[in-house]
KETIPA-366169 format. One record per residue (C-alpha): residue number from 1; z, y, x. Coordinates in steps of 0.25 Angstrom, whole numbers. Layout:
+-------+-------+-------+-------+
: vexlo :     Z :     Y :     X :
+-------+-------+-------+-------+
:   NUM :     Z :     Y :     X :
...
+-------+-------+-------+-------+
This chain:
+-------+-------+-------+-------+
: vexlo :     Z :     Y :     X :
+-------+-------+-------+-------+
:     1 :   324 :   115 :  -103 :
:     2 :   318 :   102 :  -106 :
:     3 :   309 :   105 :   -93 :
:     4 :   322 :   104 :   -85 :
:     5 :   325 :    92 :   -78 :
:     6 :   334 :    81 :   -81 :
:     7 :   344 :    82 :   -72 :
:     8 :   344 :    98 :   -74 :
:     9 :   346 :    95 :   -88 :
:    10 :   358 :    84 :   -87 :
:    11 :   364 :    95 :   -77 :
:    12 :   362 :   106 :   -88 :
:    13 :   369 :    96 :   -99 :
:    14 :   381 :    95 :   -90 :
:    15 :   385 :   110 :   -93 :
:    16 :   384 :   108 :  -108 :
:    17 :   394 :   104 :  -117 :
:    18 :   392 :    91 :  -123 :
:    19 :   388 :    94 :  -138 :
:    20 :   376 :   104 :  -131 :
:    21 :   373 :    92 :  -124 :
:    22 :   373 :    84 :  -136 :
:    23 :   364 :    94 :  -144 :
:    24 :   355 :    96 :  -130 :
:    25 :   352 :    79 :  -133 :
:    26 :   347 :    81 :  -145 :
:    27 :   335 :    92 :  -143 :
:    28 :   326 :    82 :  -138 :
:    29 :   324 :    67 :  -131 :
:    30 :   324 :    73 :  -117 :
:    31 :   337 :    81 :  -119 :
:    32 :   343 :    68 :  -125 :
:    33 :   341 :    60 :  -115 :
:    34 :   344 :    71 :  -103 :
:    35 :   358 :    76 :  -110 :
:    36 :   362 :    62 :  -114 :
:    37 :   365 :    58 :  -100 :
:    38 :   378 :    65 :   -99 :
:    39 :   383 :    62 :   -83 :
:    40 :   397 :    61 :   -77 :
:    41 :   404 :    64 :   -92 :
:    42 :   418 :    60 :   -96 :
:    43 :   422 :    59 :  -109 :
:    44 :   437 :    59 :  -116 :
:    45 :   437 :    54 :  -130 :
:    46 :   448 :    56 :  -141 :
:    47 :   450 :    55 :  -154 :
:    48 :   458 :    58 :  -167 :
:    49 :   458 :    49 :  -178 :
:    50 :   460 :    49 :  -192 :
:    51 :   461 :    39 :  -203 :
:    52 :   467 :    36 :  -216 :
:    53 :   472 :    22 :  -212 :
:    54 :   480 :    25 :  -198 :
:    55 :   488 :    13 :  -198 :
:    56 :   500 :    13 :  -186 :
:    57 :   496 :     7 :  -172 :
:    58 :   506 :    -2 :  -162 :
:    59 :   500 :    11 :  -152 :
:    60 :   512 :    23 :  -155 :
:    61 :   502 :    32 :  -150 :
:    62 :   488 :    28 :  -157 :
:    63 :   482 :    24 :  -171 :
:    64 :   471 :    15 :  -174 :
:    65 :   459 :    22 :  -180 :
:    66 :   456 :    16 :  -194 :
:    67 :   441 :    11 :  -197 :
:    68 :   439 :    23 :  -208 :
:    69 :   444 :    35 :  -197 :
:    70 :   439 :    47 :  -191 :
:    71 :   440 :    52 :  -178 :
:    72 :   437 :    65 :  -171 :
:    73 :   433 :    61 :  -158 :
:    74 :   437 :    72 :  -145 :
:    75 :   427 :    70 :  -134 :
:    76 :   430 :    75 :  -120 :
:    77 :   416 :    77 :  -111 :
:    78 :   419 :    80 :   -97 :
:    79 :   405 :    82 :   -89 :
:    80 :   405 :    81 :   -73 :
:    81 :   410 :    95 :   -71 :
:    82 :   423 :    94 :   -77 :
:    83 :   418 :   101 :   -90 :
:    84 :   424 :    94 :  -103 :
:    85 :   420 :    96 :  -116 :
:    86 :   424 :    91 :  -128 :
:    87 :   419 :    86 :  -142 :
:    88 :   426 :    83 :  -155 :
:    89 :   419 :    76 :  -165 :
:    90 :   421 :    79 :  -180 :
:    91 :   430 :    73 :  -190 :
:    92 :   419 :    61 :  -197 :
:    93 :   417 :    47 :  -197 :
:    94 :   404 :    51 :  -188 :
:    95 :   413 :    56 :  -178 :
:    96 :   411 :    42 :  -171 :
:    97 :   400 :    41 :  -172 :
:    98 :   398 :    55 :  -163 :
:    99 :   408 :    50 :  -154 :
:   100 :   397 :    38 :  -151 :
:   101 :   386 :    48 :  -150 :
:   102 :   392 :    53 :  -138 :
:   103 :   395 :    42 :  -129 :
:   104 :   381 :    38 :  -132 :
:   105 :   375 :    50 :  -125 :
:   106 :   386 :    48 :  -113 :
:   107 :   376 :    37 :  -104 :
:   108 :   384 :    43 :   -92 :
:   109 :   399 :    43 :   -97 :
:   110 :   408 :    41 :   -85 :
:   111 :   422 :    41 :   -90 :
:   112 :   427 :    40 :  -103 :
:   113 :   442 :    43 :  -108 :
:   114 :   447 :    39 :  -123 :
:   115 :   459 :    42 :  -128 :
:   116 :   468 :    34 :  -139 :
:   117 :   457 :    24 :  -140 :
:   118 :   448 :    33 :  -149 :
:   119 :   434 :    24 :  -146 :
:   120 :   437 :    11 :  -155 :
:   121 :   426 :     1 :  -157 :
:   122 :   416 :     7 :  -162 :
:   123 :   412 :    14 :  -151 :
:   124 :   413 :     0 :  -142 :
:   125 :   397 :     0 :  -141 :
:   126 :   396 :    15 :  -138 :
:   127 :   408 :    12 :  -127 :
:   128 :   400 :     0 :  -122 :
:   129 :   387 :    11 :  -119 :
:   130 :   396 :    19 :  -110 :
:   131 :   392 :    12 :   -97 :
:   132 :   393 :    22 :   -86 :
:   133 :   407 :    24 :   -88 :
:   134 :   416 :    24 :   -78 :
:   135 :   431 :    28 :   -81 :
:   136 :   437 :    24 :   -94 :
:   137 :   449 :    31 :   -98 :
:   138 :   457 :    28 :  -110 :
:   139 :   469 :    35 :  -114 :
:   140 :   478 :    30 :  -124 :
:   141 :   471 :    19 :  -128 :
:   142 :   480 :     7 :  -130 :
:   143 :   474 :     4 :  -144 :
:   144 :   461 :    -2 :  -135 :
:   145 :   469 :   -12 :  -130 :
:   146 :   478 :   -17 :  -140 :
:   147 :   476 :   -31 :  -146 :
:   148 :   467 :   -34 :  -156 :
:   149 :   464 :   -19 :  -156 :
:   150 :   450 :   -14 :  -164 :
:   151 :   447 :    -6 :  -153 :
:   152 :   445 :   -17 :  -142 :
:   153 :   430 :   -16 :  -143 :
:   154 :   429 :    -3 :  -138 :
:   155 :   439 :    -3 :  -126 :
:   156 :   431 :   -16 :  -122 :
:   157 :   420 :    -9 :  -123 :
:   158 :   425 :     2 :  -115 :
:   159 :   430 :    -8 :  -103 :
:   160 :   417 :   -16 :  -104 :
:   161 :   409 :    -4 :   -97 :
:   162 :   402 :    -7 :   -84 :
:   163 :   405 :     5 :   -76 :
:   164 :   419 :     7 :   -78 :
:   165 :   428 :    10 :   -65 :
:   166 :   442 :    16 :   -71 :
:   167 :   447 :     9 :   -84 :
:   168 :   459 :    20 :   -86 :
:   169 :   468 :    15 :   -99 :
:   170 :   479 :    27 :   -99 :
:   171 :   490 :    31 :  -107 :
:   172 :   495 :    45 :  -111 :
:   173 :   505 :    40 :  -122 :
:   174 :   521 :    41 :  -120 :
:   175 :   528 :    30 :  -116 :
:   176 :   532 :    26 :  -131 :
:   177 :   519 :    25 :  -135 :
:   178 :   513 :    17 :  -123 :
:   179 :   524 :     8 :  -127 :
:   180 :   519 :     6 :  -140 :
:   181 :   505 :     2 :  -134 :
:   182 :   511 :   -12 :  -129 :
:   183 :   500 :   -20 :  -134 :
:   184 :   490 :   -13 :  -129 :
:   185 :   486 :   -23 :  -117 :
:   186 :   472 :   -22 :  -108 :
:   187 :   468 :   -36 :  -111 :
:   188 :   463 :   -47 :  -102 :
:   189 :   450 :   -45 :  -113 :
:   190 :   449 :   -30 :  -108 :
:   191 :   450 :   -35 :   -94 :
:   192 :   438 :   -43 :   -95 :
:   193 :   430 :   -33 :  -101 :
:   194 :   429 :   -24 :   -89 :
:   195 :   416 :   -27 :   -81 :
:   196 :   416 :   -15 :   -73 :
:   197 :   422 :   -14 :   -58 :
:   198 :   434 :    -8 :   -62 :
:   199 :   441 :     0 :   -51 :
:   200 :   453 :     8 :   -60 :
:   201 :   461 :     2 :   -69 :
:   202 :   473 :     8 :   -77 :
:   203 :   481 :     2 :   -88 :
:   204 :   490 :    12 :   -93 :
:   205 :   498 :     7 :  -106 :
:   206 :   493 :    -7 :  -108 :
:   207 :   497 :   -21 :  -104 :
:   208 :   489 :   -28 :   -94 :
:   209 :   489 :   -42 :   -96 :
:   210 :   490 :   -54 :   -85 :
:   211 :   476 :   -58 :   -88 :
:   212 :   471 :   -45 :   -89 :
:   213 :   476 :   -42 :   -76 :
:   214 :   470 :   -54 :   -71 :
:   215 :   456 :   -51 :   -78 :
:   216 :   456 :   -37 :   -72 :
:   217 :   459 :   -43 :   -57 :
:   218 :   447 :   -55 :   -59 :
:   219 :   436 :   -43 :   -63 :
:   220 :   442 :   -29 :   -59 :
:   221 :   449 :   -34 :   -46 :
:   222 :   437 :   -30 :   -36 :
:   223 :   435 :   -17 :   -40 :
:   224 :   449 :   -13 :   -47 :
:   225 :   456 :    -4 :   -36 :
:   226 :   465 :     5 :   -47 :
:   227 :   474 :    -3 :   -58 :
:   228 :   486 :     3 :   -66 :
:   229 :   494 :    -5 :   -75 :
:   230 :   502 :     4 :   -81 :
:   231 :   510 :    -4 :   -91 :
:   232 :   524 :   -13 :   -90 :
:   233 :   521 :   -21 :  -101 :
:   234 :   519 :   -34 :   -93 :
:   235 :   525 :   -48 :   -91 :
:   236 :   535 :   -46 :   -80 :
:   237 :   533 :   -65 :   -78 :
:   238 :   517 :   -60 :   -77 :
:   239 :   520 :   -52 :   -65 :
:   240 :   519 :   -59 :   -52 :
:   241 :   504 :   -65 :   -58 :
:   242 :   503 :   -50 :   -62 :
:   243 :   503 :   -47 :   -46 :
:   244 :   496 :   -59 :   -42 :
:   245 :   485 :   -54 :   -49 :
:   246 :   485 :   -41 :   -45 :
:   247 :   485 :   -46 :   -31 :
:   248 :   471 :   -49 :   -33 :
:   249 :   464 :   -35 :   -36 :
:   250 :   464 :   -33 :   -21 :
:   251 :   458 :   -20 :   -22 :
:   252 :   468 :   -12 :   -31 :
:   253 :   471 :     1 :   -23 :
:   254 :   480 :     8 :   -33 :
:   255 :   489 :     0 :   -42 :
:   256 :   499 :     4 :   -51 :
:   257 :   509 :   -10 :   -58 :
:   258 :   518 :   -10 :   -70 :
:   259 :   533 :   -13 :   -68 :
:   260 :   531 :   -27 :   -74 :
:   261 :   523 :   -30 :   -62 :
:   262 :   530 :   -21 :   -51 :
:   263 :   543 :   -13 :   -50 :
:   264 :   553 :    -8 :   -42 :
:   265 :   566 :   -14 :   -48 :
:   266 :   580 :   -15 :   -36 :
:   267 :   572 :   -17 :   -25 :
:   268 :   561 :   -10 :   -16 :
:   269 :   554 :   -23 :   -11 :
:   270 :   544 :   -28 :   -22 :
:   271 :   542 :   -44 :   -23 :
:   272 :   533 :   -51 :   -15 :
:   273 :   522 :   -51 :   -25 :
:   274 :   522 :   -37 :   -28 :
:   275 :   521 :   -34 :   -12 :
:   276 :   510 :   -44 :    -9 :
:   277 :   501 :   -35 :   -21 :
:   278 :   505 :   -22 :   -14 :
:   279 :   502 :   -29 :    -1 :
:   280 :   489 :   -36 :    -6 :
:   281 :   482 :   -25 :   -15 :
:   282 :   475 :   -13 :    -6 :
:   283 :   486 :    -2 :   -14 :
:   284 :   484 :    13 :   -11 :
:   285 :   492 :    18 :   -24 :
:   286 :   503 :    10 :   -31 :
:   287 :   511 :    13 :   -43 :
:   288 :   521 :     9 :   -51 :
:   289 :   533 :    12 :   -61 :
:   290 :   547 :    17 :   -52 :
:   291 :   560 :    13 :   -55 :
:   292 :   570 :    14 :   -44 :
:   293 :   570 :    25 :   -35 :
:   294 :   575 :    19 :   -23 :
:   295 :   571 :     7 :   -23 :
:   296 :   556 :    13 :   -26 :
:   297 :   558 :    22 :   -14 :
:   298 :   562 :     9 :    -5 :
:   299 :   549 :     1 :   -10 :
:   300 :   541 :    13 :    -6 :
:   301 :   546 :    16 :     9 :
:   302 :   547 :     2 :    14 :
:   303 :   538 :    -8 :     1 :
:   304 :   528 :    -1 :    -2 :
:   305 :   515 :    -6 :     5 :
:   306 :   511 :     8 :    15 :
:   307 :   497 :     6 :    11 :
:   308 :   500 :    12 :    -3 :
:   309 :   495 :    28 :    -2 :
:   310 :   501 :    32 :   -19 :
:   311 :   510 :    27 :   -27 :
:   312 :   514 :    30 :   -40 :
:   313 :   529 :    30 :   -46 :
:   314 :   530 :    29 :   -60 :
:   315 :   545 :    32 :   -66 :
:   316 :   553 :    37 :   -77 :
:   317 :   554 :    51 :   -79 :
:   318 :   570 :    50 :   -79 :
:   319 :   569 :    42 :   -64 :
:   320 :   560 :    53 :   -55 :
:   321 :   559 :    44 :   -40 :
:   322 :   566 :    55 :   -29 :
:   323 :   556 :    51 :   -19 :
:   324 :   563 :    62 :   -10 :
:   325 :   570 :    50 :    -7 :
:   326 :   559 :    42 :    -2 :
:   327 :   560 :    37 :    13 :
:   328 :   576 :    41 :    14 :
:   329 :   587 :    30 :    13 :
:   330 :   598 :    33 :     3 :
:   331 :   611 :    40 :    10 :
:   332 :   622 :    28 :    14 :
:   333 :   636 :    32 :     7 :
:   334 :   646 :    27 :    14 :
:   335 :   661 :    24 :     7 :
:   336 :   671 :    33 :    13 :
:   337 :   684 :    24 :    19 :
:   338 :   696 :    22 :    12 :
:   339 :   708 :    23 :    21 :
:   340 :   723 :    21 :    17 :
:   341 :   736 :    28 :    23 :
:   342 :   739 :    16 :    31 :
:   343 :   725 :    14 :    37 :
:   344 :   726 :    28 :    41 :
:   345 :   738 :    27 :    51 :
:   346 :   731 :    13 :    56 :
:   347 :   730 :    10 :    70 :
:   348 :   715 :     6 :    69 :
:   349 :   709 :    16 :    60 :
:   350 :   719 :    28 :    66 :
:   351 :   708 :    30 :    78 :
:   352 :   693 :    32 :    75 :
:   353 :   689 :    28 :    86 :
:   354 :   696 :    11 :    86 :
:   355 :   687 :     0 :    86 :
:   356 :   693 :    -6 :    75 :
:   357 :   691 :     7 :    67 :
:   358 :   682 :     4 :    56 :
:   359 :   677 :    17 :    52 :
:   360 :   671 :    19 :    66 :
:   361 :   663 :     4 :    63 :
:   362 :   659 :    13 :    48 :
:   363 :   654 :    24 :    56 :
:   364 :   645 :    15 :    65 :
:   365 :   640 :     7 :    53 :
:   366 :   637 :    21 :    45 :
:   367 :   628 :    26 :    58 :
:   368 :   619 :    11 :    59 :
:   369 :   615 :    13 :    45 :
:   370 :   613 :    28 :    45 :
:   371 :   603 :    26 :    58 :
:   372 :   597 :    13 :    51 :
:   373 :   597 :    21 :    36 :
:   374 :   588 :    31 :    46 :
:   375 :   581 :    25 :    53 :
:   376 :   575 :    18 :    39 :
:   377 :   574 :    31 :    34 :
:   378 :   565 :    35 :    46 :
:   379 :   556 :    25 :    46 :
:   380 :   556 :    23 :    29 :
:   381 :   551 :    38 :    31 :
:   382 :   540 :    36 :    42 :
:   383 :   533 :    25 :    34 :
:   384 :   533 :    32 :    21 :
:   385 :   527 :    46 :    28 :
:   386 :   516 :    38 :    34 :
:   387 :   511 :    32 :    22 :
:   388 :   506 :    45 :    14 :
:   389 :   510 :    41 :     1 :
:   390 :   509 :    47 :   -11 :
:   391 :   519 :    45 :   -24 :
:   392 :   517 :    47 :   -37 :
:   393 :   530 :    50 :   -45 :
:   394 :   525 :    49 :   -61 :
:   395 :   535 :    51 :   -70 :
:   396 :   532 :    45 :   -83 :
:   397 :   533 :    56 :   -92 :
:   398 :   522 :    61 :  -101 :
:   399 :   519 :    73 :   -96 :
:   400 :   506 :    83 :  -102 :
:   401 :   505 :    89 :   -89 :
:   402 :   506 :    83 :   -75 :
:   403 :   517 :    88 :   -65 :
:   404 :   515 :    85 :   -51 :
:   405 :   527 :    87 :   -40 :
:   406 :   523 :    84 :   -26 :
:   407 :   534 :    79 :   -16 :
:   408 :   531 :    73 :    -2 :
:   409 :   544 :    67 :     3 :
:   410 :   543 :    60 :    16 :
:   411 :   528 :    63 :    18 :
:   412 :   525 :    56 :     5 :
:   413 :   519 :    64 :    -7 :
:   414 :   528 :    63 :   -21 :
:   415 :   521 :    68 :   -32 :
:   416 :   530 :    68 :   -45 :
:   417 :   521 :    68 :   -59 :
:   418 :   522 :    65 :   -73 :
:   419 :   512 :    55 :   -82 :
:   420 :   502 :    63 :   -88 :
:   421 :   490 :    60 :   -93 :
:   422 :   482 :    68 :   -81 :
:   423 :   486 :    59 :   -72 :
:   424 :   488 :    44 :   -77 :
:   425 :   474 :    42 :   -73 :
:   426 :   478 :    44 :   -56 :
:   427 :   493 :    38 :   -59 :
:   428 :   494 :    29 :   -71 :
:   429 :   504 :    28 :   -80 :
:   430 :   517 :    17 :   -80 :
:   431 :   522 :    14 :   -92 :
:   432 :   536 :    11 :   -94 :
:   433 :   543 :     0 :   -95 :
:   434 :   549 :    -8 :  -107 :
:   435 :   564 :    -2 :  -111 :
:   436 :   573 :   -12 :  -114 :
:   437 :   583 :   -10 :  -124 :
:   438 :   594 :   -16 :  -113 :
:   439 :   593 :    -7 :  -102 :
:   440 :   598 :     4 :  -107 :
:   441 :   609 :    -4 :  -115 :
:   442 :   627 :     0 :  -114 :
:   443 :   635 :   -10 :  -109 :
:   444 :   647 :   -14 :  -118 :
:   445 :   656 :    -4 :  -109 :
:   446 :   646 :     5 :  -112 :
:   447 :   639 :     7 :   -97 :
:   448 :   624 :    10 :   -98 :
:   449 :   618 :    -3 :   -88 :
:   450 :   613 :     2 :   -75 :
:   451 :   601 :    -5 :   -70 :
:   452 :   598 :    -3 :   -55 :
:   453 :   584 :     6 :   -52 :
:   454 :   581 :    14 :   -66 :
:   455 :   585 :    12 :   -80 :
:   456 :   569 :    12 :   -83 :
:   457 :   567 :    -3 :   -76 :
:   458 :   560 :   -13 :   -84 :
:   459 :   570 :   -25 :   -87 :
:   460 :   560 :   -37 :   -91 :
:   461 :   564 :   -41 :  -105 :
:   462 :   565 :   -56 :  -102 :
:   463 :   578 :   -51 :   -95 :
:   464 :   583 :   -45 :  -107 :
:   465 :   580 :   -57 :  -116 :
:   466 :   568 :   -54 :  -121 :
:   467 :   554 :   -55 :  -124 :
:   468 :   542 :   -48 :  -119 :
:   469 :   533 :   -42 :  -132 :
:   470 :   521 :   -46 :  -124 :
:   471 :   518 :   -61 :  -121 :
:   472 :   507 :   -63 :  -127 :
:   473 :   499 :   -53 :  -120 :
:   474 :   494 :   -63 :  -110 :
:   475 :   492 :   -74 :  -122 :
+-------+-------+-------+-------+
């Protein structure tokens, strides 16, 4: 076997599972250096930690790892075929160490996932060795980005790494528990600390900061092309510079804002900011959260720029968009008239066909705006079966399995869909805005208040006399 040649062997090692491979490296200098070189392999880490000082975390759904723990470490290899196999490391204080071992003999890693920030900083210089990946995933991992965390060093490790081309921060938690993450922010440091040419960038869960959205335009704006900010914990007074920086990352194809920075609120036509960014930036996917049904179906028949190919609706689970609606106009009801006994037995009304009979001039008025209600109809569905759109509804449920129901109502393709974790990666993730403790208040004649669109609106806390918690995030 040692006769064979080397890239007989490396195809040989694709076939076996990883601990062969591992025990193959240590028959002799050749093997080692043949089996070592482990191409086009993915790996998933997790963990589960214990410890006899767990103390509580501002996460709901984490807990820091003390100095004295132990951690089994769950490894997920996937070679190029699709093939996965996994590891699991025993329960010691050497279990680390093992962990270390094995990204060491990964020169060729491409894409690395980690769940619930299991790496801390103590693996920063083995991250910083990992230089051919490519996709970085992390799954659940607010506790990186939280200030003054301990384990900083290793998710700017992890950013710092020359060939990366998708940085992917994704959230599987429930909404309560994203909700309890608000401090986790992507910083203007981490920002800086990107030297690749990143093209994909997704923020599930964290608060982007001004000058973090600004850093990321200065170094990531040439080749950036996907960005997802998928968090509405934001300034509302930062919005227009918010805009004005996006306006210059001209080559973002796909984008997906935050209410903060766009919604739909009583009216389809967005301001004149928001238009010049759809109008300026090359958008062939859009996304953003839903709220009112009509005036949504309004903005995307006669506002919404034609060069947009995908968009994506995020709503509530209770407020499902009926986009069988989509291209129609809503049926006119017209008041029936009220006639007395004496109007009955007037000279003027008594013949339908008198000029001075106004229910003749009713009749007439009722046609124009039937044929004109039409004829808007008509052309309304003309544009929108030339335009080949496709529209992802996402109901923001968490689901364990992904249902998908296609509809194509006036030639455009609905597809209605859950969040799952299958398929944040392709449609991101929204996450909800701040409930007030007003909205759903009683009035003192008991009459629950009706706010026009959904109940799920954000209402900026300034109108409700008070303070956003976050005013130093930009300090």
């Amino acid at each position: 076997m040692e006769k064979l040649p080397v890239n007989v062997l490396q195809k040989i090692g694709t076939y076996l599972p990883p601990l062969d491979r591992l025990t193959l490296q240590e028959v002799n200098h050749h093997f080692k250096d043949v089996f070592s070189t482990w191409l086009d392999v993915t790996i998933e880490i997790r963990c589960d930690d214990y410890s006899d000082n767990v103390s509580a975390s501002r996460i709901g759904f984490a807990f820091p790892r003390a100095k004295n723990s132990k951690a089994i470490y769950h490894v997920k290899v996937t070679g190029p075929e699709g093939r996965s196999h996994r590891i699991r490391t025993t329960f010691e204080r050497s279990a680390g160490k093992a962990l270390k071992q094995l990204l060491g003999r990964l020169p060729k890693l491409e894409e690395l996932t980690i769940w619930d920030a299991c790496l801390g900083p103590e693996f920063a210089q083995t991250a910083s060795q990992l230089e051919s990946v490519q996709v970085l995933r992390l799954w659940n991992c607010s506790r990186y980005f939280e200030k003054k965390s301990y384990s900083q060093k290793s998710i700017k490790a992890l950013l710092a790494l020359p060939k990366l081309k998708s940085i992917l921060v994704l959230d599987s938690t429930s909404a309560a528990a994203s909700a309890a993450s608000r401090g986790a922010a992507f910083s203007k440091d981490l920002a800086l600390t990107i030297r690749a040419p990143i093209d994909n960038l997704q923020l599930a869960g964290l608060h982007l900061p001004l000058k973090a959205l600004e850093a990321i335009a200065v170094n990531l704006g040439p080749s950036l092309t996907r960005l997802s900010i998928g968090c509405t914990y934001g300034k509302k007074r930062k919005r227009l510079l918010y805009l004005k920086t996006l306006q210059t990352m001209t080559n973002i194809t796909d984008l997906d804002l935050p209410p903060f920075i766009f919604h739909l609120s009583e009216i389809p036509v967005p301001d004149a900011i928001v238009q010049i960014l759809l109008d300026t930036l090359p958008l062939r996917a859009f996304g953003f959260r839903h709220y009112n049904s009509s005036v949504l179906f309004r903005f995307i028949e006669y506002w919404m720029p034609v060069k947009i190919r995908v968009l994506r609706i995020h709503h509530n689970a209770n407020r499902i968009p009926n986009f069988a609606q989509l291209g129609t106009e809503p049926a006119e009801t017209w008041p029936e008239k009220k006639t007395s006994v004496a109007s009955h037995y007037s000279v003027l009304s008594s013949s339908r066909s008198s000029i001075g009979s106004s229910e003749n001039n009713n009749s007439i008025h009722k046609e124009t705006l039937m044929i004109a209600a039409k004829k808007s109809t008509l052309s309304s569905t003309s544009s929108l079966s030339q335009r080949k759109l496709t529209i992802f509804a996402i109901e923001e449920a968490k689901k364990r399995t992904q249902h998908l129901r296609k509809r194509t109502y006036n030639n455009v393709d609905v597809i209605y869909t859950q969040e799952c974790q299958a398929g944040q990666e392709v449609l991101g993730r929204m996450a909800e805005p701040m409930r007030s403790p007003h909205v759903y208040s009683k009035t003192t004649k008991r009459e629950v208040r009706v706010i026009k669109g959904d109940l799920v609106r954000p209402i900026p806390l300034a109108s409700l006399g008070m303070e956003s918690d976050y005013e130093d995030w930009d300090d």
